[in-house]
VOLOBA-509906 format. One record per residue (C-alpha): x, z, y; residue in three letters. Coordinates in steps of 0.5 Angstrom, whole numbers, padded with zeros to 4 digits, always signed. Layout:
residues N
XZYALA;...
***
This chain:
residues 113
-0048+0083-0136UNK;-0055+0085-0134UNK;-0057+0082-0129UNK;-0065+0082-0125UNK;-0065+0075-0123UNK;-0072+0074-0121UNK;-0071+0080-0116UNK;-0065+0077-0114UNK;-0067+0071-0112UNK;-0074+0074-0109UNK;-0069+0077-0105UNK;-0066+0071-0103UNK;-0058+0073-0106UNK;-0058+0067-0110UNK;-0056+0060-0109UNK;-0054+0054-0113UNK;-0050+0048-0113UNK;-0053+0042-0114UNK;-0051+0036-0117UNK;-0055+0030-0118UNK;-0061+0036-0116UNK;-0058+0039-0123UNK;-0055+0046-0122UNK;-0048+0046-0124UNK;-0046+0054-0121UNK;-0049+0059-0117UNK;-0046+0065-0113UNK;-0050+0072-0111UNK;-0048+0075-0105UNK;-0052+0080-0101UNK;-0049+0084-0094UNK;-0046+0091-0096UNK;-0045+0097-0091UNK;-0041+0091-0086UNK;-0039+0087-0091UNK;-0041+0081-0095UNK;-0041+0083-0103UNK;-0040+0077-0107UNK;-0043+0079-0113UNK;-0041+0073-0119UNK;-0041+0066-0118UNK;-0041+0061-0124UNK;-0040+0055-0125UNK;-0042+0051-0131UNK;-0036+0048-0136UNK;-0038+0042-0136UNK;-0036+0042-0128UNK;-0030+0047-0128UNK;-0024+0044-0124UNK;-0028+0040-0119UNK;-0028+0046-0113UNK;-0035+0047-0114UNK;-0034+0054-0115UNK;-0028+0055-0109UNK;-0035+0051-0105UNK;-0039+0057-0107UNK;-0035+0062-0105UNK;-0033+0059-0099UNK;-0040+0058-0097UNK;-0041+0066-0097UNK;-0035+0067-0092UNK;-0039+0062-0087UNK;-0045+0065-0089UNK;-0041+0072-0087UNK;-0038+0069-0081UNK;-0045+0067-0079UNK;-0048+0074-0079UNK;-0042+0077-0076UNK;-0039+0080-0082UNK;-0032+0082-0082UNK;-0029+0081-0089UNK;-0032+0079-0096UNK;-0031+0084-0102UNK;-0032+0083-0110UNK;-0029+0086-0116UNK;-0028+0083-0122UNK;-0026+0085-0129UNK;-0019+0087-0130UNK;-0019+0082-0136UNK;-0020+0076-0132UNK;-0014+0074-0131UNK;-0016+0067-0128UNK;-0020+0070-0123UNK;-0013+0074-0120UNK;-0010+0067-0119UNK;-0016+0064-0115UNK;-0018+0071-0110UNK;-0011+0071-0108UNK;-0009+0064-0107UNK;-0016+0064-0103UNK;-0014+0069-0098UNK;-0016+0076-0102UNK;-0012+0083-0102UNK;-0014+0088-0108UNK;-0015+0094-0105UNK;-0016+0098-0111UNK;-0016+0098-0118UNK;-0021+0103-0122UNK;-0024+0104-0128UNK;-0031+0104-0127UNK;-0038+0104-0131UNK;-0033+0103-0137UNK;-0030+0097-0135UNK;-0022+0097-0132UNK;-0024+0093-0124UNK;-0020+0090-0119UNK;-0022+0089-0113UNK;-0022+0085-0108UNK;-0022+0084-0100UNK;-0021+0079-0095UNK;-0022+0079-0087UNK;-0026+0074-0083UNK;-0022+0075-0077UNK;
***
């Protein structure tokens, strides 16, 4: 993944979970058309299974909520299989699957209504 972080942090898209004033994930997400895009959300290992990751994302629904925003989307890449389990069991409906830009995408919907 390619990513310009500086210029999506300048842009105000990025936000990080702190523990301890340590950074232990991040989650990038901006208004799209008249949706929130989440973009990726990470988490370090080492904390993975705390719910820091379902707080990031659950932090871009409110965020949506807030700026009257309808639904959240997001794709993933089909091979992570991981991320199928956990977009559905927070409220997530694919909407579409497609190649795209070499990769095999799932993607996702979830209405804030």
């Amino acid at each position: 993944m390619v990513a310009d972080f500086a210029n999506l942090i300048q842009r105000g898209h990025v936000h990080v979970a702190l523990v301890d004033s340590a950074v232990v994930g991040y989650v990038v997400f901006y208004v799209n058309s008249k949706s929130m895009q989440l973009d990726n959300v990470a988490v370090d290992p080492e904390f993975t299974g705390q719910g820091i990751g379902k707080q990031l994302i659950n932090f871009v629904e409110l965020t949506a909520s807030k700026q009257g925003l309808l639904a959240v989307e997001l794709y993933t890449n089909a091979v992570m299989t991981e991320n199928q389990v956990l977009y559905p069991k927070l409220g997530y409906t694919i909407t579409a699957r497609k190649q795209q830009d070499g990769f095999s995408r799932v993607f996702y919907r979830k209405l804030l209504v």
